[in-house]
C-alpha positions in Angstrom: 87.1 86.4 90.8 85.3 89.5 91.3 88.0 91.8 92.9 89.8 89.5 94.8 92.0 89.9 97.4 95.3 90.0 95.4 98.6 88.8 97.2 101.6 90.0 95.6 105.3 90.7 95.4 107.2 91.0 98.1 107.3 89.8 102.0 106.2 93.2 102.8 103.3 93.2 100.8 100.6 91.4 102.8 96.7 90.6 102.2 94.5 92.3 104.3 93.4 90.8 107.3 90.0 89.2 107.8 89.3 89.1 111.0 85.6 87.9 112.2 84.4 88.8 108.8 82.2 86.8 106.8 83.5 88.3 103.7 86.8 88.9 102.3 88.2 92.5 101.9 88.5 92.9 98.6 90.7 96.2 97.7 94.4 95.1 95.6 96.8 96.0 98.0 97.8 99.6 97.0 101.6 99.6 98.8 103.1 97.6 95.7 103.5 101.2 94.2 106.7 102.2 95.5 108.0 99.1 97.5 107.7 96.9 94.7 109.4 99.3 92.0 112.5 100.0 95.1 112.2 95.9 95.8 112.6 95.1 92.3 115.0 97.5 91.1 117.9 95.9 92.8 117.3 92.5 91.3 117.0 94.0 87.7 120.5 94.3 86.0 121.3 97.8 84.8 122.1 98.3 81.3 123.2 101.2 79.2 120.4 102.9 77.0 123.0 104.1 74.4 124.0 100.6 73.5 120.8 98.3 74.4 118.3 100.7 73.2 114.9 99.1 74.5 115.3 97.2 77.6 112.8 94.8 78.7 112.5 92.0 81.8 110.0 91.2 84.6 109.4 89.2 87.1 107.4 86.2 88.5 106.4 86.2 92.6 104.5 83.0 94.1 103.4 83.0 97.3 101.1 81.1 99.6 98.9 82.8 102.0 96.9 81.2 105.3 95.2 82.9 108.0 92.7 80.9 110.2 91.2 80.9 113.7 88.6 79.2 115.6 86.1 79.7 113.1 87.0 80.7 109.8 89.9 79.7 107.5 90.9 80.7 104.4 94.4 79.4 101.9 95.2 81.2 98.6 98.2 80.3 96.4 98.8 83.0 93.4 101.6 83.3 90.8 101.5 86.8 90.0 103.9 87.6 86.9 104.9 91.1 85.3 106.8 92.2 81.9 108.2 95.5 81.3 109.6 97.0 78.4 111.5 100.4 78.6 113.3 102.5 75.6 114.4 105.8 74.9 112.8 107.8 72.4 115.5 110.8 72.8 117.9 111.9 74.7 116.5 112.3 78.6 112.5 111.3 76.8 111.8 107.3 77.6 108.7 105.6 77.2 107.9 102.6 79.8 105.3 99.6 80.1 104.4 96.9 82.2 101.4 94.5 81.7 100.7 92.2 84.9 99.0 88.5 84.8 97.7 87.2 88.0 96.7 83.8 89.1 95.4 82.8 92.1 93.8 79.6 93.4 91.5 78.9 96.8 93.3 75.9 98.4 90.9 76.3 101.1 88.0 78.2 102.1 86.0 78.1 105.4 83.2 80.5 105.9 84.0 82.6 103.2 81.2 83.4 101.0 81.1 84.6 97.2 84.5 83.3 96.2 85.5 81.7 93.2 87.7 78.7 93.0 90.0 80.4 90.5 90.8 83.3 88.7 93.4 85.0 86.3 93.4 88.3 86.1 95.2 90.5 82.9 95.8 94.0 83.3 98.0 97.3 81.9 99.8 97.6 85.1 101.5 100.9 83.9 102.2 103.0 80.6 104.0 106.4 80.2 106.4 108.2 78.7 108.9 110.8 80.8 111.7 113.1 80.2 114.2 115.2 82.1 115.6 118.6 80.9 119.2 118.6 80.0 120.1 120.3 82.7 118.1 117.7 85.5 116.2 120.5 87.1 113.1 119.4 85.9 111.1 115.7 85.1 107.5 115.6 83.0 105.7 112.3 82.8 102.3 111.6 81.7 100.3 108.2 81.3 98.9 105.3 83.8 101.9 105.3 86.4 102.0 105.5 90.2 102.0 108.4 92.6 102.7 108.7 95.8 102.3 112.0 98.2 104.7 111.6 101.4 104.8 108.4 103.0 101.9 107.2 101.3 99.6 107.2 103.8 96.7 110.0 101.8 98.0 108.3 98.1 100.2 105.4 97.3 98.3 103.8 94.2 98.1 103.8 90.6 96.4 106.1 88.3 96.3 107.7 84.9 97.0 111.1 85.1 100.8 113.0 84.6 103.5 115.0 87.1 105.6 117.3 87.4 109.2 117.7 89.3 111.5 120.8 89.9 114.3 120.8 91.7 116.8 123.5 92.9 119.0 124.1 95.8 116.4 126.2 97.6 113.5 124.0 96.9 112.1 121.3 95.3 108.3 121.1 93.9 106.6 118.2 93.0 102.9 118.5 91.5 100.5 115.2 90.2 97.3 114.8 88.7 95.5 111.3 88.3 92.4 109.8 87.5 90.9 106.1 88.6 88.2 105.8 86.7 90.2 104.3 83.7 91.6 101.3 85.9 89.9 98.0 85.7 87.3 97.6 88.4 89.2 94.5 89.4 92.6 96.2 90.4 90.7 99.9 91.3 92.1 99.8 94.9 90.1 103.8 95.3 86.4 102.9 96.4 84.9 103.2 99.1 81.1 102.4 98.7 79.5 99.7 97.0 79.0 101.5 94.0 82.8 102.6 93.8 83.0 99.0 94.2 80.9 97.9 91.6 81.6 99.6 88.8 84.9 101.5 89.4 86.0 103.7 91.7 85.4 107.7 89.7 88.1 109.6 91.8 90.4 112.5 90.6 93.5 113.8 92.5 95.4 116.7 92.5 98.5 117.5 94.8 101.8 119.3 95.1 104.7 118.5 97.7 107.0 121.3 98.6 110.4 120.5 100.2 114.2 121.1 101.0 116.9 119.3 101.9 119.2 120.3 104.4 122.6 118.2 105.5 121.1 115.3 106.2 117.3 116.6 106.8 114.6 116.7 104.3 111.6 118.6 105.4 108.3 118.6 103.3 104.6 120.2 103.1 102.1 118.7 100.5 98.3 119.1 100.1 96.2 117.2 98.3 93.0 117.2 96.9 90.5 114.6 96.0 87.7 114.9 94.3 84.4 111.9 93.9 82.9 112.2 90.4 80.6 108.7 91.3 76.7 109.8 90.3 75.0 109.9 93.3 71.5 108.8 93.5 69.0 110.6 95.6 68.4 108.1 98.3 72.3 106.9 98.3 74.5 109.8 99.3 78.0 108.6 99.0 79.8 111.2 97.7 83.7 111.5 99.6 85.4 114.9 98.6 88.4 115.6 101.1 91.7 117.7 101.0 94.8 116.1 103.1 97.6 118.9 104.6 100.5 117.8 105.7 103.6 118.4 107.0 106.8 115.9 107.2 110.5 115.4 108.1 113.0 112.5 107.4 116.9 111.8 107.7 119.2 110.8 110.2 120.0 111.7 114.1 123.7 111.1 114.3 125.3 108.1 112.6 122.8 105.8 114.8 119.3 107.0 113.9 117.4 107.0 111.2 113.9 108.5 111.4 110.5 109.9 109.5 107.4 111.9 111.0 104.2 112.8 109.4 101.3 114.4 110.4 98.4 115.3 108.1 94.9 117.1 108.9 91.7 115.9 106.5 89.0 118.2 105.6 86.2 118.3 103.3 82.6 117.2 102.7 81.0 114.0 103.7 77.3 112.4 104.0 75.9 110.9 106.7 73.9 107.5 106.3 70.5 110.3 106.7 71.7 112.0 103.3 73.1 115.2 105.9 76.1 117.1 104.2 79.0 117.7 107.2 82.1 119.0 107.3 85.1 116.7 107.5 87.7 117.3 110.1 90.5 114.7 110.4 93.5 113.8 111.2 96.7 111.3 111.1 100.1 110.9 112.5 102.8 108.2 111.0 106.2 107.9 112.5 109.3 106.1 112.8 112.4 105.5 114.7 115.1 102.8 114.1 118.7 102.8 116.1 121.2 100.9 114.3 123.7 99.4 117.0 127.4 99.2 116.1 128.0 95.2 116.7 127.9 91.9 115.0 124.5 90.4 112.6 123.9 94.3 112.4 120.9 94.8 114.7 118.6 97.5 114.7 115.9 98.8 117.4 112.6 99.9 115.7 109.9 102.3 117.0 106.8 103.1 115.4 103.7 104.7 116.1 100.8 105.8 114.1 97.3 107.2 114.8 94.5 108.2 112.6 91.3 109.8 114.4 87.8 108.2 115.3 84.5 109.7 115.2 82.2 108.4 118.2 79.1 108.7 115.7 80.6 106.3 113.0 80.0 103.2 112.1 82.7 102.1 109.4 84.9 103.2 107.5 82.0 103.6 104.4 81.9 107.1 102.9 78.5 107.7 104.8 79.3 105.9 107.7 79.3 108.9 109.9 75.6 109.5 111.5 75.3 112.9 112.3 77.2 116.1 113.3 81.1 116.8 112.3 83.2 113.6 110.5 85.7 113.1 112.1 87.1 109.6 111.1 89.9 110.0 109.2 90.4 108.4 105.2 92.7 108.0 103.0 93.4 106.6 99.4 97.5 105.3 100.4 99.2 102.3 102.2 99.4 101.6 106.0 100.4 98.1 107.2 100.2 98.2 111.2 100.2 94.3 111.6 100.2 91.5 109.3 97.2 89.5 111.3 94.9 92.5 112.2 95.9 94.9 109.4 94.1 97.6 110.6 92.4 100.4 108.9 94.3 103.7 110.2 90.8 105.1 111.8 90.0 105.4 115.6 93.0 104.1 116.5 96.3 104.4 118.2 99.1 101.9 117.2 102.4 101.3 119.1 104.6 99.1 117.4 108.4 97.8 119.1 110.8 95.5 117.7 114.4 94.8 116.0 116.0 92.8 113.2 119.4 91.3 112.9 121.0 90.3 109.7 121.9 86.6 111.8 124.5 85.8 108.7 125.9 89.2 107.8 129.4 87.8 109.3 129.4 85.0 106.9 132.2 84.8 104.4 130.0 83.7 101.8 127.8 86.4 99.8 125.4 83.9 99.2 124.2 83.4 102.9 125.1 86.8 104.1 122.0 88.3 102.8 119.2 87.2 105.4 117.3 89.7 107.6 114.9 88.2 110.5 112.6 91.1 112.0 109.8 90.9 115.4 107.3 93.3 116.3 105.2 93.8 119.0 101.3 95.9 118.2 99.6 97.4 120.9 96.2 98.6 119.7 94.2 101.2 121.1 91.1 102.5 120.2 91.0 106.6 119.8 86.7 107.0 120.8 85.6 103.8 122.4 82.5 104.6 121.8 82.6 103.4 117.9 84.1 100.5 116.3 87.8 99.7 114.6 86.7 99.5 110.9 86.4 95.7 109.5 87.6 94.2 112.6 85.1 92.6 115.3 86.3 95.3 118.2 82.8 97.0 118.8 82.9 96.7 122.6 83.0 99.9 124.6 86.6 99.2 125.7 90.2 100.9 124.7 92.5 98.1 124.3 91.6 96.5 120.4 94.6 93.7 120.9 98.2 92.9 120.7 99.9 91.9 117.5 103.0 89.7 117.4 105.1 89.8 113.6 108.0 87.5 112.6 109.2 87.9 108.9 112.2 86.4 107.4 113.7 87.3 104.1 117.1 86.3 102.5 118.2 87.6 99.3 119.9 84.5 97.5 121.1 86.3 94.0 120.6 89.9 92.9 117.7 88.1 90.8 116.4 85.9 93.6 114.5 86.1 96.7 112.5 84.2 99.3 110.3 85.4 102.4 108.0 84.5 104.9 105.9 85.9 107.1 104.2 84.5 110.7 102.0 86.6 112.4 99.6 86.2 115.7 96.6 88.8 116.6 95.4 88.3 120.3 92.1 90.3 120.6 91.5 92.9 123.6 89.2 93.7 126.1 87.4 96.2 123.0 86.6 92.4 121.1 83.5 90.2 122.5 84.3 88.2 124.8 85.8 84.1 124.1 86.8 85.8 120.4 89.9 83.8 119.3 93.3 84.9 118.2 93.8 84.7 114.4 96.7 83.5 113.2 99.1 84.1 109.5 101.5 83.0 107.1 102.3 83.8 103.9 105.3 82.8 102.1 107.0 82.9 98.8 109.6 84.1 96.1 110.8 86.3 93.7 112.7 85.4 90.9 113.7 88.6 88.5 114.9 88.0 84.7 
């Protein structure tokens, strides 16, 4: 199924939303690069390289998704399953693999065009070899692996490429280079026009992150650089370049808070949808505060907000979707989830998200049932320049408010190798969608089961 909307891994992995469109999105969803890896790695039993020698595993995930409202529908079932195989080929020099096998099934399908029944999908999910220097100040790896910059808002994603770590108690450096044309055009989660679409997204990056730890603070600066090697054709400018800078902090406030902040500024070059060359000029904010109260089922206050800028000349979130003068709609190549039924893009838009969890059988005396976690939000979304649209959404009307978002997700964690989730999700549209547009509704459910 050409590049299918792939749902995988773990309750915080969620397909993009699909509001009032006639088409399903169809990029893999890219935040499976460090949330499944940190997910996965507590369910896979550690073993000693000196006396196993080559270590191999994996894991199977089903899940179900649905998301429907008054006029479209649309119910997928997958059973996504991974195999890795790890060894050392030295002292501090390993090698590592993973293939991935991914099946997935329409149960149903209402006004949703150009889809196939089924599909199975095989890929080379990673392969690369890395080593540390004896005396752990430095870390090489090279091969098809993935990188992330920050929170992985500019990169999150796979790639084939190699980095570089130093570390030292007066700074730490961290430098990458990956390219995308390599990956299948399936599971390419980089385009951005049709053609990137089409035959594989051509993109190289190239990044460093500078940072230091201090007591409990780590503070950070990266840039990163992206390049668009896609042929452009005369009467199709699509060509993207950009260069993200940004600036971050993370760590704890007291014993109570816990907290990270990002802000990043775009530049670069861009084409209108004339064939116009302007100058890109952008920028993002991500942040997050939780409070961790000192009581019973372990609750916890959570405060988010993120913003990426709008552009009152553009269109869409395409490459050239900018019409004329500066672009200033901000893009990036990482992971944002704002909402499990809206799932916005992170472009003209303000998003202020409240809520808690509670761990409702953390006083249990029984480790089996003392592992479950139940966590609510509350979206508000606000447009940034009313003037243009939110990206893939229907919220084109001259208005500020997009909608209100309301997130339940439940996981418990049965066994170190087993897990279940699920995920409930409500999107009521705002004054900025036409009006008598319905709310669209989600659920997507499932397990994980390591071995």
């Amino acid at each position: 199924m050409k590049r299918l909307l792939i749902i995988t891994l773990t309750a915080v992995l969620l397909p993009v939303s699909l509001y009032a469109q006639k088409k399903v999105q169809t990029e893999e969803l890219k935040s499976q690069a460090e949330i499944v890896d940190q997910d996965m790695a507590a369910s896979i039993k550690q073993r000693s390289y000196l006396t196993d020698g080559v270590q191999f595993g994996g894991w199977i995930t089903t899940t179900l998704y649905d998301q429907w409202n008054d006029d479209q529908s649309l119910a997928i079932a997958t059973l996504d399953t991974r195999l890795w195989v790890k060894s050392y080929i030295w002292k501090d020099i390993f090698a590592y693999g993973r293939i991935k096998d991914t099946f997935t099934r329409i149960i149903k399908n209402k006004d949703y065009p150009d889809m196939d029944k089924t599909d199975n999908d095989i890929d080379l999910d990673m392969l690369y070899a890395g080593m540390t220097t004896p005396d752990k100040n430095m870390t090489i790896s090279a091969g098809r692996k993935f990188y992330t910059i920050g929170t992985g808002l500019v990169l999150n994603g796979r790639g084939d490429g190699a980095d570089f770590g130093y570390y030292s108690p007066v700074i730490n450096i961290n430098a990458l280079g990956m390219y995308t044309g390599l990956l299948s055009e399936e599971n390419n989660p980089y385009g951005l026009s049709s053609k990137d679409i089409s035959d594989g997204a051509k993109r190289a990056f190239l990044g460093s992150v500078f940072s230091r730890t201090i007591e409990n603070q780590a503070i950070y600066a990266f840039v990163l650089m992206q390049f668009d090697r896609q042929d452009d054709a005369e009467d199709d400018r699509t060509k993207y370049d950009s260069q993200y800078w940004g600036a971050g902090s993370k760590g704890f406030v007291g014993e109570n808070i816990s907290y990270y902040a990002e802000l990043v500024y775009e530049t670069g070059k861009s084409y209108t949808g004339g064939g116009d060359k302007e100058t890109i000029s952008a920028y993002a904010v991500n942040a997050e505060a939780d409070y961790y109260f000192n009581m019973k089922y372990n609750p916890t206050a959570i405060f988010q907000y993120a913003m990426g800028s709008g552009d009152k000349d553009r269109g869409s979130k395409a490459p050239n979707g900018n019409t004329s003068g500066k672009d200033n709609g901000f893009t990036y190549f990482g992971t944002y989830l704002g909402g499990y039924a809206l799932r916005p893009y992170l472009m003209n838009i303000h998003i202020l998200r409240l809520g808690g969890s509670i761990a409702p059988m953390s006083e249990s005396n029984k480790l089996l049932f003392k592992r479950m976690y139940v966590i609510f939000k509350y979206s508000l979304y606000l447009k940034d320049k009313t003037e243009a649209p939110l990206p893939d959404t229907g919220a084109s009307g001259n208005k500020r408010i997009a909608g209100h978002g309301l997130d339940l997700s439940y996981k418990w964690i049965l066994y170190s190798d087993l897990s279940v989730f699920l995920n409930c999700a409500m999107f009521i549209p705002g004054s900025a969608y036409p009006s008598g547009s319905s709310n669209q509704y989600f659920v997507f459910g499932g397990f994980n089961f390591a071995f």
